[in-house]
VMD Tcl script that draws the C-alpha trace (Angstrom):
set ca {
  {22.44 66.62 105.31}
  {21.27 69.24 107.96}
  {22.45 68.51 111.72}
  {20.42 71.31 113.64}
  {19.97 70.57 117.16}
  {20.83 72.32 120.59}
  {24.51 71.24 120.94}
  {24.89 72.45 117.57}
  {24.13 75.78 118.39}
  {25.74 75.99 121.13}
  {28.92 75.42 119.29}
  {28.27 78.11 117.03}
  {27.47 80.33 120.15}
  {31.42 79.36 120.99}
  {32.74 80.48 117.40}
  {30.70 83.92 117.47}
  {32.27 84.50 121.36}
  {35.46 83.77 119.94}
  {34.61 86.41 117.07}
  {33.38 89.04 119.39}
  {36.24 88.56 121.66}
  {38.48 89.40 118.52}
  {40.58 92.52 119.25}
  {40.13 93.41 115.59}
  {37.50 91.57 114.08}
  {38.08 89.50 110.53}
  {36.05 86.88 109.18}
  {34.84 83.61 110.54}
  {35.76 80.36 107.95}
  {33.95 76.79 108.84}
  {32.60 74.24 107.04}
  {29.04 74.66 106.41}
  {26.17 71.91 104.86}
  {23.71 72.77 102.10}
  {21.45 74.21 104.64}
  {23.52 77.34 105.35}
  {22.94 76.58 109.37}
  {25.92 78.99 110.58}
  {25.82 81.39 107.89}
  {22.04 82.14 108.80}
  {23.10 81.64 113.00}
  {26.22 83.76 112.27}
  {23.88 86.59 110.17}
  {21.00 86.59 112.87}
  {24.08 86.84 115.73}
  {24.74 90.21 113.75}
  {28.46 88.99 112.31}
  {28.84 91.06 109.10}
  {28.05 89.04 105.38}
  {31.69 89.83 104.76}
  {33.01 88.04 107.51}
  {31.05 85.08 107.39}
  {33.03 82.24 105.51}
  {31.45 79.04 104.61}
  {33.55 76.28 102.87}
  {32.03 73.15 101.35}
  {33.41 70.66 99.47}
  {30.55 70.22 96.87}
  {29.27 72.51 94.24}
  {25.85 71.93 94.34}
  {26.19 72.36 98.44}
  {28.33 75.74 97.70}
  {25.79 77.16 95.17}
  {23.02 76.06 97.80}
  {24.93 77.84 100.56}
  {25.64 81.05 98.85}
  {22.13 81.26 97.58}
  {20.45 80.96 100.80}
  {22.95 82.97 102.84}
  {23.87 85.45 100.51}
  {27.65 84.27 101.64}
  {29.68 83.38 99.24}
  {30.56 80.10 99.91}
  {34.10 78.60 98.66}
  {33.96 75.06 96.68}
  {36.81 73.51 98.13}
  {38.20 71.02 100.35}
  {38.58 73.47 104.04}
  {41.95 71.23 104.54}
  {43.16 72.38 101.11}
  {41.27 76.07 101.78}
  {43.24 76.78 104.62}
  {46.46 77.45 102.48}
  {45.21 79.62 100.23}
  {44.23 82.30 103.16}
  {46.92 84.69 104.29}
  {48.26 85.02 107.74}
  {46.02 86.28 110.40}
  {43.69 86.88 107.74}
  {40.20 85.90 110.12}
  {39.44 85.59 114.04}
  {38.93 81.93 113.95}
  {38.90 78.62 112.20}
  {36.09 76.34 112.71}
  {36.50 72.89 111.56}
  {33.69 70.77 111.56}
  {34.34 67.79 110.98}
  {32.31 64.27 110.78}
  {35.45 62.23 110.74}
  {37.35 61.28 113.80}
  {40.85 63.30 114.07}
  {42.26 66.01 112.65}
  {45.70 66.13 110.42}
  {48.74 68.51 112.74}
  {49.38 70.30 109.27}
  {46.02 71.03 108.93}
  {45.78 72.50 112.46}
  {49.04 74.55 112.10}
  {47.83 75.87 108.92}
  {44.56 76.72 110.83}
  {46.70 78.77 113.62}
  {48.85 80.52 111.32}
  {45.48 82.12 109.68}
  {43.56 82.78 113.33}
  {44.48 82.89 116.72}
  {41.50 80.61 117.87}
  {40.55 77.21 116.10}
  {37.49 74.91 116.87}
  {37.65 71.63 115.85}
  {34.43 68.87 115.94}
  {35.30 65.29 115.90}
  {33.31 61.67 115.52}
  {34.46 59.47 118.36}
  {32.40 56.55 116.77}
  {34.18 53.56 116.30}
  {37.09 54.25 118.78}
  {37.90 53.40 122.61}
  {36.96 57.53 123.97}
  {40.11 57.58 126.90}
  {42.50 56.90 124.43}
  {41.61 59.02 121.79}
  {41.33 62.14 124.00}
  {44.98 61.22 124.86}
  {45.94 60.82 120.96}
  {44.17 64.40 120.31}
  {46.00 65.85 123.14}
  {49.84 64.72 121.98}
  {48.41 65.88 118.61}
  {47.65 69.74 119.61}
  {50.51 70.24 121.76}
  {52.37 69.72 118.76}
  {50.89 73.23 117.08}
  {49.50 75.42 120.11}
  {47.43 75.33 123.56}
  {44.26 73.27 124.21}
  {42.19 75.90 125.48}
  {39.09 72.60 125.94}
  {37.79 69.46 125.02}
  {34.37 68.39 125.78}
  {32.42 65.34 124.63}
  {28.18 66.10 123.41}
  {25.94 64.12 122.08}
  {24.74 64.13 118.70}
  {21.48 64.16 116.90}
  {20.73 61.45 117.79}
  {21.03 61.63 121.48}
  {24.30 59.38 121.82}
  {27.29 60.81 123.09}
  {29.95 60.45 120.10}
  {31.00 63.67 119.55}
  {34.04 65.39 120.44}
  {34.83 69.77 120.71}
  {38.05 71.00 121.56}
  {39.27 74.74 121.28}
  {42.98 74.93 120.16}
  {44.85 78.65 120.71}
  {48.14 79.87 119.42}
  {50.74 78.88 122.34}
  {52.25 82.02 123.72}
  {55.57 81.07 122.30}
  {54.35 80.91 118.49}
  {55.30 84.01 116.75}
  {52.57 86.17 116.06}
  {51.91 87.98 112.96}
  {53.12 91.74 112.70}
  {50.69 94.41 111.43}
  {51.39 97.84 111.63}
  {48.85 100.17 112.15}
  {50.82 103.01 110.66}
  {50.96 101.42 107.48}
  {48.25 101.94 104.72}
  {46.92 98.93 102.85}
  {47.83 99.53 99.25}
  {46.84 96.54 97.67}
  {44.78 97.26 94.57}
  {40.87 95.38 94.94}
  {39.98 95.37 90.98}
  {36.30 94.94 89.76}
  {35.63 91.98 87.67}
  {33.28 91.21 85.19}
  {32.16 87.50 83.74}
  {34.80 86.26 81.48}
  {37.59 88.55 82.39}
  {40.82 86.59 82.12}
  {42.41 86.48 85.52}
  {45.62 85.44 87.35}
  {44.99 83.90 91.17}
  {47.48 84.34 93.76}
  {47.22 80.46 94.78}
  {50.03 79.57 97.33}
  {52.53 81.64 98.04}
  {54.62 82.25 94.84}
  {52.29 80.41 93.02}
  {49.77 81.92 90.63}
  {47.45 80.40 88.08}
  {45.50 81.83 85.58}
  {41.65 81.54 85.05}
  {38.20 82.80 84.03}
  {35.86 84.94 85.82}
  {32.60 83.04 85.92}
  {30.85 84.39 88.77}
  {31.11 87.78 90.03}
  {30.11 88.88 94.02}
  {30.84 91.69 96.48}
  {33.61 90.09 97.89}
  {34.72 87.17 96.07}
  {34.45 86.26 92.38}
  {34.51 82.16 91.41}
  {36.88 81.37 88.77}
  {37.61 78.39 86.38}
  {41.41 77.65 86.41}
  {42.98 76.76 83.30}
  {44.92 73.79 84.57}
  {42.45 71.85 85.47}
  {38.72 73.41 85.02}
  {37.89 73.21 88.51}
  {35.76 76.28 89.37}
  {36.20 77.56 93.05}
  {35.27 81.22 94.97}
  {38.54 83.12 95.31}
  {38.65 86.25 97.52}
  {38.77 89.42 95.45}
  {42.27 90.59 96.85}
  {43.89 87.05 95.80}
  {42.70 88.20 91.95}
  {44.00 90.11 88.98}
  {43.48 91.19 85.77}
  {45.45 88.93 83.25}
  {46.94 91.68 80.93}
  {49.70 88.94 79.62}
  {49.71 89.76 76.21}
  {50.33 86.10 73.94}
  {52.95 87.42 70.95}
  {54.18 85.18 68.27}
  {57.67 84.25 69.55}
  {55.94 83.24 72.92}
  {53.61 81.21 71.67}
  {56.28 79.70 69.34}
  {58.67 79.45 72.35}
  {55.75 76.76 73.51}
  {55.96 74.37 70.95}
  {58.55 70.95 71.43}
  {57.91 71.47 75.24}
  {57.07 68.85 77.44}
  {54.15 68.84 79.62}
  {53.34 67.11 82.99}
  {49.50 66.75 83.09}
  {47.96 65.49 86.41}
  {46.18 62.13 85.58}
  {42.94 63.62 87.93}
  {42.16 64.97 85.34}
  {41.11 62.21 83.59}
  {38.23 59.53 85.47}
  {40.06 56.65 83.57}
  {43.48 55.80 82.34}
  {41.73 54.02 78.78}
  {43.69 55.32 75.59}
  {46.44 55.91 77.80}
  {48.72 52.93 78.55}
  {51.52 53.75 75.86}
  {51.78 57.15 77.67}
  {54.81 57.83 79.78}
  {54.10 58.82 83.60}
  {56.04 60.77 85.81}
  {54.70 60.93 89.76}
  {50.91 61.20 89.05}
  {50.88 63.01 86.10}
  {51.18 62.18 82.39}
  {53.97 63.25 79.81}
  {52.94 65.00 76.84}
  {54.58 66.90 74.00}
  {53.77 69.98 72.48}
  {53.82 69.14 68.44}
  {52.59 72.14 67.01}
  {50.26 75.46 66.86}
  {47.19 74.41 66.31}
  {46.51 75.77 62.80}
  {48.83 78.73 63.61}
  {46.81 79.96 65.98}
  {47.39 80.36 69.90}
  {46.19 76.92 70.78}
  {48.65 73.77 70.73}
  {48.29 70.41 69.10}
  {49.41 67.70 71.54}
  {50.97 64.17 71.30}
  {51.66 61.54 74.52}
  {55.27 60.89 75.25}
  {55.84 57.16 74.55}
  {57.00 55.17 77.97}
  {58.82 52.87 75.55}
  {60.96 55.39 73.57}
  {60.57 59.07 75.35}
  {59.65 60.16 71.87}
  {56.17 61.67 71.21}
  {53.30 59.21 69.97}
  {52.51 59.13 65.93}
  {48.66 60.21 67.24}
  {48.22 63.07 68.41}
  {45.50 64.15 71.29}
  {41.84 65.20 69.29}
  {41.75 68.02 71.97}
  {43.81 71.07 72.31}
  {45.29 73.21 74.81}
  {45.35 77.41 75.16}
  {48.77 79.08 75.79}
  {47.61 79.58 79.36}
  {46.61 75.99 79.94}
  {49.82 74.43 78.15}
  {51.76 77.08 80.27}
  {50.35 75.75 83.33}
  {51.81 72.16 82.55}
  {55.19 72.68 81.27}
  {58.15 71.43 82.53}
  {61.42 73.40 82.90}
  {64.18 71.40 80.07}
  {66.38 70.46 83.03}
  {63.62 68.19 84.58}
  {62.27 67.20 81.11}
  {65.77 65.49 80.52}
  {65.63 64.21 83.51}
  {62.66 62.37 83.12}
}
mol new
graphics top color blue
foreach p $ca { graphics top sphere $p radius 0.5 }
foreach p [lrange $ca 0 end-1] q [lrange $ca 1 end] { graphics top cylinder $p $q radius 0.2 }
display resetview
C-alpha cells in the first residue's frame, strides 16, 4: 500500500539532508512499499542508483521496487538486513516502520552501520506522553536523540511518531584509513554460478546466482531456498571442489533442519526435535552420486527411522545442516 502525502516527503527531505550532510557519502537503506516512493524521491533528489537501498519484506513488493526504480531492492526483513551490512557501510538508516516501537538491538545494529538513524513509529493504540517517555529510556540506551516529533498521517490524524537517533559521542567510531587501498576482489557473476555469501560475521552459506545486477546479485541459499539480493562484495565464487572421501565423510551424520522449513509438522511426529529444528540422519549417497538419502531420527530410540525421506539433499545443502559429533551425542 502507497502512503504518499506531504509529511511523507518531508521525511524523506530529512534522510537526503542527512545524506548530503555525510562527510563521505555511502548509501541510504529504508524500507520502501511496492510503489518505490523514496527510491524515485531519492533518484529525482539526485542521490546516486548505487546508494539508494530499499528493503522490503515481500518478493513480489521487492521485484516491484527494483523494477520501477531500477534499485535493487533486498527481500528481507530490514531488522534481520541490518546484520548482514558491515560497519559504517551507509550514511543513514531509515526505518519506517508502521508498528509502534522499535527493538534496542535493532537500533544498535542500525548505529553500528550509520552514524544517523530515522525511525517512524504508529502511536495508535497507546497513551502518546508515556510512550515518548518509553522511546526516550529506549534510545539513550544505544546513542543521542537528535528529535522526536509527532505528524499526522494520511489520513489527517495525528498518530505518527519521527525521531532522529545519532551515535553518542562516546560510542567508538569506526576506523578507516585513507592510506589504505581497498583490495577486496568484486567478481562478476553470471545466472547459476554457485556462490558462497559472507552472511554474519564468520558465517558463510552457499547458494545460486539467480539474478544478476550492477551492484547486487539475488541468490537462492541452499539451506533453506529463500532467495534474497546480496551486495556483490558479500559474494564469491564457490570453487569447493566435492571429491569422493568428502562426500563419503557426509554420510552417518546427523543433521539439524529448521522446522520453517516445513508449513506443517504432518509426517513428522516420530521425528526427534532439538530447539526448532528437526533431527535427521544421513543414510546413504544417493545412488552413489553427490546427493544424500535421508532418514528422521526417531524421538523414541535416537536411531534413524526404517523410511527414509522421498527427497534428497546436495552436499552443500546437507553441509549446511550438520551437526558437529560432540553436539550430536549430546542430543
Amino acid at each position: 500500500m502507497a502512503y504518499e502525502f506531504l509529511n511523507k516527503d518531508v521525511q524523506r527531505s530529512v534522510v537526503h539532508s542527512m545524506y548530503k550532510r555525510c562527510a563521505t557519502r555511502k548509501p541510504i537503506v529504508f524500507l520502501d512499499d511496492e510503489s518505490a516512493g523514496a527510491c524515485a524521491f531519492f533518484l529525482r533528489e539526485g542521490v546516486p542508483r548505487e546508494h539508494v537501498h530499499p528493503v522490503n519484506f515481500f518478493r513480489v513488493h521487492a521485484d516491484a521496487i527494483t523494477r520501477k526504480s531500477g534499485a535493487a531492492c533486498a527481500c528481507d526483513d530490514i531488522d534481520s538486513h541490518l546484520t548482514t551490512l558491515s560497519d559504517d557501510s551507509c550514511s543513514v538508516v531509515w526505518l519506517d516502520y508502521m508498528r509502534r516501537t522499535a527493538d534496542v538491538e535493532v537500533l544498535r545494529d542500525a548505529l553500528r552501520v550509520a552514524p544517523n538513524v530515522c525511525v517512524t513509529l504508529s502511536l495508535r493504540g497507546v497513551e502518546r506522553d508515556e510512550h515518548e517517555k518509553r522511546i526516550r529510556k529506549l534510545v539513550k540506551k544505544v546513542g543521542t536523540l537528535m528529535s522526536l516529533t509527532t505528524y499526522k498521517g494520511k489520513g489527517g490524524v495525528e498518530n505518527m511518531l519521527s525521531l532522529i537517533v545519532s551515535r553518542a559521542p562516546d560510542l567508538p567510531q569506526p576506523v578507516v584509513d585513507v592510506n589504505v587501498e581497498e583490495t577486496t576482489a568484486v567478481h562478476t557473476f553470471s545466472v547459476d554460478d554457485r556462490v558462497v555469501v559472507k552472511w554474519r560475521r564468520d558465517t558463510f552459506l552457499t547458494a545460486t546466482v539467480v539474478e544478476v545486477c550492477e551492484t547486487h546479485v539475488r541468490v537462492v541459499f541452499d539451506c533453506d531456498g529463500v532467495e534474497k539480493w546480496m551486495p556483490v562484495q558479500k559474494v564469491e565464487p564457490n570453487h569447493h571442489v566435492h571429491t569422493t572421501a568428502t562426500i563419503n565423510a557426509l554420510v552417518g551424520r546427523t543433521l539439524h533442519i529448521p522446522t520453517k522449513l516445513w508449513s506443517t509438522k504432518k509426517g513428522y511426529e516420530d521425528v526427534k526435535v532439538v530447539g526448532k529444528k528437526l533431527a535427521f540422519k544421513v543414510i546413504k549417497r544417493y545412488y552413489n552420486g553427490d546427493r544424500f538419502t535421508i532418514a528422521g531420527i526417531s524421538k523414541h530410540n535416537n536411531r534413524p527411522l526404517r523410511t527414509t525421506e522421498k527427497w534428497t539433499l546436495s552436499y552443500d545443502q546437507a553441509s549446511c545442516f550438520v551437526v558437529s559429533e560432540s553436539v550430536a551425542k549430546m542430543c
